[in-house]
SEKEMAR-811159 format. One record per residue (C-alpha): x, y, z; residue in three letters. Coordinates in steps of 0.02 Angstrom, whole numbers. Layout:
% SEKEMAR-811159
((X; Y; Z); ALA)
...
% end
This chain:
% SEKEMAR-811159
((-1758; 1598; 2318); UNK)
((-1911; 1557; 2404); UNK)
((-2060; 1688; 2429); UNK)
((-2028; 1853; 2559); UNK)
((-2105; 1781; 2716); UNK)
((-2081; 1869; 2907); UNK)
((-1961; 1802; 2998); UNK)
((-1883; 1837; 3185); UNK)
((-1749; 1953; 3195); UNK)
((-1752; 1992; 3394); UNK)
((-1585; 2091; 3396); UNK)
((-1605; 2160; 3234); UNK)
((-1781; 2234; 3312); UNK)
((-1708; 2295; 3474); UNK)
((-1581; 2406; 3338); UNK)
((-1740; 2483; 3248); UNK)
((-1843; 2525; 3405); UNK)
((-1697; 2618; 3481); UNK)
((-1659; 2706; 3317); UNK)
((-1859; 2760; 3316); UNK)
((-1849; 2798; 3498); UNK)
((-1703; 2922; 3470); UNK)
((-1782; 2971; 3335); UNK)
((-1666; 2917; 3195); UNK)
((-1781; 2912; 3074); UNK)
((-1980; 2932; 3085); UNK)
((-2007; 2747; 3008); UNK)
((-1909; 2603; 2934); UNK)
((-1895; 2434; 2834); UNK)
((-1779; 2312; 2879); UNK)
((-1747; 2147; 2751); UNK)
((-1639; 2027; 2785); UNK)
((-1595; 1872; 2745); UNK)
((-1471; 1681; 2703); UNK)
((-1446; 1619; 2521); UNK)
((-1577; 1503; 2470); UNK)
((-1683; 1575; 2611); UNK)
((-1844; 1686; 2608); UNK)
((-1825; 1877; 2664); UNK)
((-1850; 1914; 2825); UNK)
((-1955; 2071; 2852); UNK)
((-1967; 2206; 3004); UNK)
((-2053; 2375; 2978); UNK)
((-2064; 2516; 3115); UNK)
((-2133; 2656; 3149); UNK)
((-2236; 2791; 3066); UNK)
((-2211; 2889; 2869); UNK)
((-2184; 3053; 2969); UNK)
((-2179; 3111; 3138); UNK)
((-2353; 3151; 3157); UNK)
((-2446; 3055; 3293); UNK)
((-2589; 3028; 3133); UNK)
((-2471; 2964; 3018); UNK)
((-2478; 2813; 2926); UNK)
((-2378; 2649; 2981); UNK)
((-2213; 2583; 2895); UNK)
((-2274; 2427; 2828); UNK)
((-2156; 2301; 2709); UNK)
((-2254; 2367; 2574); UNK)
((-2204; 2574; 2612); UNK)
((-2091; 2655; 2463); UNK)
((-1931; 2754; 2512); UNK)
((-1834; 2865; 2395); UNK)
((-1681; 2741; 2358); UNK)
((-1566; 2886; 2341); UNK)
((-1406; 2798; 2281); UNK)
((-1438; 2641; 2290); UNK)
((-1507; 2690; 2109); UNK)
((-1315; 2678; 2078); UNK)
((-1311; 2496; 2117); UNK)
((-1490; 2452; 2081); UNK)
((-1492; 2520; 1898); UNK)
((-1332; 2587; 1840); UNK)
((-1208; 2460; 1911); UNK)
((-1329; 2300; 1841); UNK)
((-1356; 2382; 1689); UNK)
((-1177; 2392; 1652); UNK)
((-1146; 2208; 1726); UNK)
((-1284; 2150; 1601); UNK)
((-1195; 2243; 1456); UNK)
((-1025; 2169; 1481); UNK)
((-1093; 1993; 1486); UNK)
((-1170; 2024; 1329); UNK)
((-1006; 2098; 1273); UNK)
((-1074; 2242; 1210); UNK)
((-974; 2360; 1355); UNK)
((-797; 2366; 1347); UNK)
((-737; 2418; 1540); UNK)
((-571; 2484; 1450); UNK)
((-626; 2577; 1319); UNK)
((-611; 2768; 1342); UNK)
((-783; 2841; 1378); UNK)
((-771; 2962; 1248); UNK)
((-801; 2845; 1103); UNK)
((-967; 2901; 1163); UNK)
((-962; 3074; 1248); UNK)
((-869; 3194; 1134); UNK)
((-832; 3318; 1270); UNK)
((-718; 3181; 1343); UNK)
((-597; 3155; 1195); UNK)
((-476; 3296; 1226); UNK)
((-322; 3320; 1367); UNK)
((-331; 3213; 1499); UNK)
((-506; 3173; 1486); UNK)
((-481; 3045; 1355); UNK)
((-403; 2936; 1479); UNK)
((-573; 2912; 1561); UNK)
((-617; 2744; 1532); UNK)
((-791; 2663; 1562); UNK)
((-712; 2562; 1729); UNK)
((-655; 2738; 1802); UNK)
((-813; 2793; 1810); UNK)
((-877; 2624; 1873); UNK)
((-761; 2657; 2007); UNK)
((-777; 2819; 2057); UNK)
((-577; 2855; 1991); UNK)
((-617; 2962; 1860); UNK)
((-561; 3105; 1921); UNK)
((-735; 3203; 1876); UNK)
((-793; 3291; 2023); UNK)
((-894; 3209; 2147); UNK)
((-1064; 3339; 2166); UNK)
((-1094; 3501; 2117); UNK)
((-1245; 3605; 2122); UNK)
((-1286; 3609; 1943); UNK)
((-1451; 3615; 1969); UNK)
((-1454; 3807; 1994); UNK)
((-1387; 3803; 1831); UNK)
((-1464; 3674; 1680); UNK)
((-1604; 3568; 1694); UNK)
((-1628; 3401; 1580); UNK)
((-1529; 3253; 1547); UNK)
((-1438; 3319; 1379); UNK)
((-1382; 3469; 1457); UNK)
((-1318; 3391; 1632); UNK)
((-1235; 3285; 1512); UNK)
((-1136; 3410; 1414); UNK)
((-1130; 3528; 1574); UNK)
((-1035; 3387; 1664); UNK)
((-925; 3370; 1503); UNK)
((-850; 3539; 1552); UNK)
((-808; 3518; 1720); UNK)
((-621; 3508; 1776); UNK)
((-544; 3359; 1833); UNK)
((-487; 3366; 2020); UNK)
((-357; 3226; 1995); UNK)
((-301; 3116; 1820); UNK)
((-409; 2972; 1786); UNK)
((-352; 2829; 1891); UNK)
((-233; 2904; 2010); UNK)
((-369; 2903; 2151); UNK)
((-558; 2884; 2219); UNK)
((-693; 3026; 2234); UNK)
((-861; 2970; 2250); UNK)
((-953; 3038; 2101); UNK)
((-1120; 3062; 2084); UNK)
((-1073; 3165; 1907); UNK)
((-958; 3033; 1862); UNK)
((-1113; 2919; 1886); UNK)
((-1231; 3018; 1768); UNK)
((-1081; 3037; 1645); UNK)
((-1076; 2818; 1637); UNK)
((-1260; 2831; 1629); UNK)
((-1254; 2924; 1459); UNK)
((-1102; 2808; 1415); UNK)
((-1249; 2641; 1442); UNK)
((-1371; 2731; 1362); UNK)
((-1278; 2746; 1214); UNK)
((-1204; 2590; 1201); UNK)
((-1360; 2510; 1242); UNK)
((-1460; 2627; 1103); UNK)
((-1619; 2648; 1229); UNK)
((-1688; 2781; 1335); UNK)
((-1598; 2776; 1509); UNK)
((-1776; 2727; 1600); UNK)
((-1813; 2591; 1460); UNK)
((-1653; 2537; 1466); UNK)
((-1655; 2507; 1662); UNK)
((-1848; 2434; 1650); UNK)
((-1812; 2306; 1524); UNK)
((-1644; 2273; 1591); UNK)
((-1668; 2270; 1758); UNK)
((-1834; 2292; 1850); UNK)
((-1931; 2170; 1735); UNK)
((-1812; 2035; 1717); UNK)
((-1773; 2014; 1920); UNK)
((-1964; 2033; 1954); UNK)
((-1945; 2223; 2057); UNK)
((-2130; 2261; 2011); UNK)
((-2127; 2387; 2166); UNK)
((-1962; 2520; 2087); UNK)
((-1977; 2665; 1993); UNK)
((-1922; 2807; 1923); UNK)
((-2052; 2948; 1950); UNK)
((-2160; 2849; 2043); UNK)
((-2364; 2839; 1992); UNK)
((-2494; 2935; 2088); UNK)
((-2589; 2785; 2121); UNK)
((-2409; 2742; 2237); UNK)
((-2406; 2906; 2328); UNK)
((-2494; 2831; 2502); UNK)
((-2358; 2700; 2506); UNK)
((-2227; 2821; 2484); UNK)
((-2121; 2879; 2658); UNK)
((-2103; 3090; 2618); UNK)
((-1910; 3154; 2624); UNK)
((-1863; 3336; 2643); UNK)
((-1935; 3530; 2694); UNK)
((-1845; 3550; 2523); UNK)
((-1802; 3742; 2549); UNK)
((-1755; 3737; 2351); UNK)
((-1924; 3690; 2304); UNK)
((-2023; 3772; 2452); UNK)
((-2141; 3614; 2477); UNK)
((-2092; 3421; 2583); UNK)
((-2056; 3300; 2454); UNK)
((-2155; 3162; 2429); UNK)
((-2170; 3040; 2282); UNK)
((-2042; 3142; 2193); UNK)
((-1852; 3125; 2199); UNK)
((-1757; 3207; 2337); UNK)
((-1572; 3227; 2254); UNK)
((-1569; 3415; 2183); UNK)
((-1457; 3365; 2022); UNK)
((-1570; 3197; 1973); UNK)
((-1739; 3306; 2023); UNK)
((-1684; 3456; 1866); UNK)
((-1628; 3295; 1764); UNK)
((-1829; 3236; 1766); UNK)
((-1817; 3127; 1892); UNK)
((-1762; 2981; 1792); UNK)
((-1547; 2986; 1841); UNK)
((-1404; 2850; 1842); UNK)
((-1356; 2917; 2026); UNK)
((-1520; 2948; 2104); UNK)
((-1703; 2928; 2067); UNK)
((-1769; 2759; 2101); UNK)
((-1925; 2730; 2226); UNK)
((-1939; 2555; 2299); UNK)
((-1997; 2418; 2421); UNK)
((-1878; 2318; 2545); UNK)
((-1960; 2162; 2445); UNK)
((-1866; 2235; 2294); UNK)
((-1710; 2287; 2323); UNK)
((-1702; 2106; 2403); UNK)
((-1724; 2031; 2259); UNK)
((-1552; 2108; 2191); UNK)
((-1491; 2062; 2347); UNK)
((-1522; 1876; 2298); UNK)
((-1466; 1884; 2153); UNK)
((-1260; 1938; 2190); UNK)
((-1272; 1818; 2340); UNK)
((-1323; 1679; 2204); UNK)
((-1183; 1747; 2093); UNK)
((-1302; 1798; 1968); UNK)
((-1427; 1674; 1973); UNK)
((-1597; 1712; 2035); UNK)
((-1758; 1603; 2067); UNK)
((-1681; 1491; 1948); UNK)
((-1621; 1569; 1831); UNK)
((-1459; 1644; 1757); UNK)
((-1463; 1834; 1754); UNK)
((-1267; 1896; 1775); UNK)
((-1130; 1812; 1740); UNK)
((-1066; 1734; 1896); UNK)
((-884; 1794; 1821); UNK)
((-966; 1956; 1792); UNK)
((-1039; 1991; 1975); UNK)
((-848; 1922; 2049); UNK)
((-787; 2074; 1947); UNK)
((-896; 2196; 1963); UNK)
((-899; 2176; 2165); UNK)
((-699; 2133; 2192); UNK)
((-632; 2301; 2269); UNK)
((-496; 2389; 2146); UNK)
((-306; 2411; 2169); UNK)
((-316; 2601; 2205); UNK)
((-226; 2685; 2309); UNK)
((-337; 2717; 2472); UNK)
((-507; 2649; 2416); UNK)
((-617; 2520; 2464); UNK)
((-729; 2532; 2281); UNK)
((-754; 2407; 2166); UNK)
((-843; 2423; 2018); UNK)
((-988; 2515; 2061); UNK)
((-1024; 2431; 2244); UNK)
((-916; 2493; 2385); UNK)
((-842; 2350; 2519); UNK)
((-798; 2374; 2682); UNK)
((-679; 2496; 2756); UNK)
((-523; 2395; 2836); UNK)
((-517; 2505; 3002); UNK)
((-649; 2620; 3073); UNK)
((-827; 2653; 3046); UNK)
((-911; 2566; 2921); UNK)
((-1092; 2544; 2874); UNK)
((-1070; 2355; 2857); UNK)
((-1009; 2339; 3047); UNK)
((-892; 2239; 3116); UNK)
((-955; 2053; 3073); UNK)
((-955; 2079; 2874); UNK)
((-811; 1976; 2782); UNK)
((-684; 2051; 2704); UNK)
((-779; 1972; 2534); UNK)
((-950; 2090; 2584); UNK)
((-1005; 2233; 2452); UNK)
((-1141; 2370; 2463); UNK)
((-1196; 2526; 2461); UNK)
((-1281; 2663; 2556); UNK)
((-1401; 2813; 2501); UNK)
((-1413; 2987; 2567); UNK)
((-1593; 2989; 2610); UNK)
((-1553; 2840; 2752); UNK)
((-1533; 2684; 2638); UNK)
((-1429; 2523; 2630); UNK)
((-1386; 2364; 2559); UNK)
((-1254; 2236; 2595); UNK)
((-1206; 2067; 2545); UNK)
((-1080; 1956; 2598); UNK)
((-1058; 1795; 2491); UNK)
((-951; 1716; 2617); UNK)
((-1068; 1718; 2754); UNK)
((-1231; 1722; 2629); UNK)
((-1299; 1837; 2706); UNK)
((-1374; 2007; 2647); UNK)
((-1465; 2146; 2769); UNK)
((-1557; 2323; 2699); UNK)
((-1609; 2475; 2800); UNK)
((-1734; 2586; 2688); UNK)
((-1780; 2742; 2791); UNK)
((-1818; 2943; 2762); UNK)
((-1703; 2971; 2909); UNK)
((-1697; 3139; 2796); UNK)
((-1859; 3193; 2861); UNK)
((-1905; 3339; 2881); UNK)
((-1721; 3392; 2899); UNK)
((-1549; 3300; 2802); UNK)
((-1465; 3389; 2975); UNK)
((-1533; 3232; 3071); UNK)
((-1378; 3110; 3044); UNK)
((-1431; 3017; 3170); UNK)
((-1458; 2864; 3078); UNK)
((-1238; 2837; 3068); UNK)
((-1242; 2734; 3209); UNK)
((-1393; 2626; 3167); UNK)
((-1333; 2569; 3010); UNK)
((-1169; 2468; 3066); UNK)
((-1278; 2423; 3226); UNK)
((-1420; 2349; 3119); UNK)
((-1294; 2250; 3022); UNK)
((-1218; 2166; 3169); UNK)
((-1386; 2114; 3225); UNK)
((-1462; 2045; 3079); UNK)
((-1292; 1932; 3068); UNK)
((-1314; 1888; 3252); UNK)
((-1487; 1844; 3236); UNK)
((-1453; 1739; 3086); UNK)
((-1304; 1661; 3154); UNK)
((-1399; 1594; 3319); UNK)
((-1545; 1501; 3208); UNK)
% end
């Protein structure tokens, strides 16, 4: 992978002023790029809507929202099976007692991968506990809405339940364990949990957070990973464009980036091949493309692509057949999350960037 360099993206440009026009989203950064190419870099627009307001530069900081899921949690676990140290079969509660009774036990460490568990996707615990030990065993408790396997419910709790499960295995500190497995060793000098003061000009604000009576800004917007500290498995992580590229490199190299061998090419087939349930398009913790209707990849994605999306207006996908690999990092959640404007800018922007590329 060569260094992150500007590069045209004329359609993919026309997509982002329209979005700001309409007002999609005060500001944005768009990364895109070709295997064995260097990113290609747009930003547009302002941190907020005020007239005074800083510019979006390829350096600005969103809140990641759950692309943490991919990011962290999801490599993490990638990194642990190659090392065979993480058994995708084996029942998640050889770690987490409160899941080695009734159907429960059936809960393997792939079902929570792929969101199959059967553990509920959100609820609002954080009216209720605060702290990762207690979300832990709070989420322990919960009932299942359907038995392990039988079908997909996108779980943020199932998330933070697999993040205790890695923590465990691993025998670090979740934010330890996702530094030294994962930010250091693919270069992402720019992502964060809890980001540092000294980052808080760089940082695009989220939320009027009615919860917290003040706008968010440097500090997680997800309620449940805000009373966990900040530091999650589902949400949490601050970042660059620049960054999350570099993960984006790496699964379009099958594991391999600037050289060298991170993932086991094997391993990132796996963990981004969607799953034989019934009705889902998840693999192991990516998502791919839905097969008819909206999707956020759009309509020019193969049927090979994987990604992800976050709440607060973020995206990533990669397709390895094209090798190709376009990211939208916005606060399209500010000051309101009632502005879901950004729905049709995401599939829009991904069409682009793969027509721009294509006609190089």
């Amino acid at each position: 992978m060569k260094s992150d360099e500007a590069g045209p993206l004329v359609a993919a440009n026309a997509v982002l002023q329209r979005a700001l026009a309409e007002r999609a989203f005060p500001g944005a950064v768009v990364a895109a790029g070709r295997r064995g190419e260097a990113t290609r870099v747009l930003a547009g627009g302002r941190l907020t809507y005020a007239s005074d307001a800083d510019p979006v530069t390829a350096r600005t900081l969103y809140d990641l929202a759950s692309l943490t899921k991919v990011l962290a949690t999801t490599t993490v676990a990638m990194r642990l099976y190659d090392s065979g140290r993480l058994d995708l079969e084996q029942p998640a509660g050889e770690w987490l007692p409160g899941l080695r009774a009734g159907p429960k036990a059936r809960i393997t460490v792939a079902h929570l991968l792929d969101h199959s568990s059967g553990i509920p996707g959100w609820l609002p615990l954080f009216r209720e506990v605060s702290g990762w030990a207690a979300y832990v065993e709070r989420i322990e408790q919960v009932d299942l809405t359907h038995p392990p396997g039988a079908q997909a419910e996108y779980s943020d709790l199932g998330f933070a339940l697999l993040g205790a499960v890695l923590e465990r295995v691993a025998g670090e500190p979740w934010e330890r364990l996702v530094r030294e497995s994962v930010l250091t060793p693919l270069g992402m000098s720019e992502t964060a949990y809890c980001p540092e003061p000294a980052w808080r000009p760089r940082i695009a604000p989220t939320e009027l957070c009615a919860w917290r009576g003040r706008l968010l800004h440097g500090e997680v917007h997800d309620e449940n990973a805000f009373a966990m500290g900040g530091v999650a498995p589902h949400a949490g992580l601050f970042g660059t464009a620049g960054d999350v590229a570099r993960l984006a490199h790496l699964m379009l190299d099958g594991g391999v980036l600037d050289g060298r061998r991170l993932v086991l090419a094997e391993s990132a087939a796996r963990f981004t091949r969607r799953t034989t349930i019934p009705g889902s398009t998840r693999a192991l913790g990516w998502d791919t493309p839905s097969d008819t209707g909206y999707s956020t990849a759009g309509a020019r994605m193969s049927r090979h692509a994987f990604g992800h999306t976050g709440f607060t207006g973020t995206s990533l996908w990669i397709d390895p057949e094209r090798g190709v690999f376009v990211i939208l990092l916005s606060n399209r959640v500010h000051p309101t999350r009632d502005n879901d404007g950004i729905r049709w800018v995401r599939p829009a922007l991904a069409d682009a960037v793969l027509s721009d590329l294509d006609h190089e």
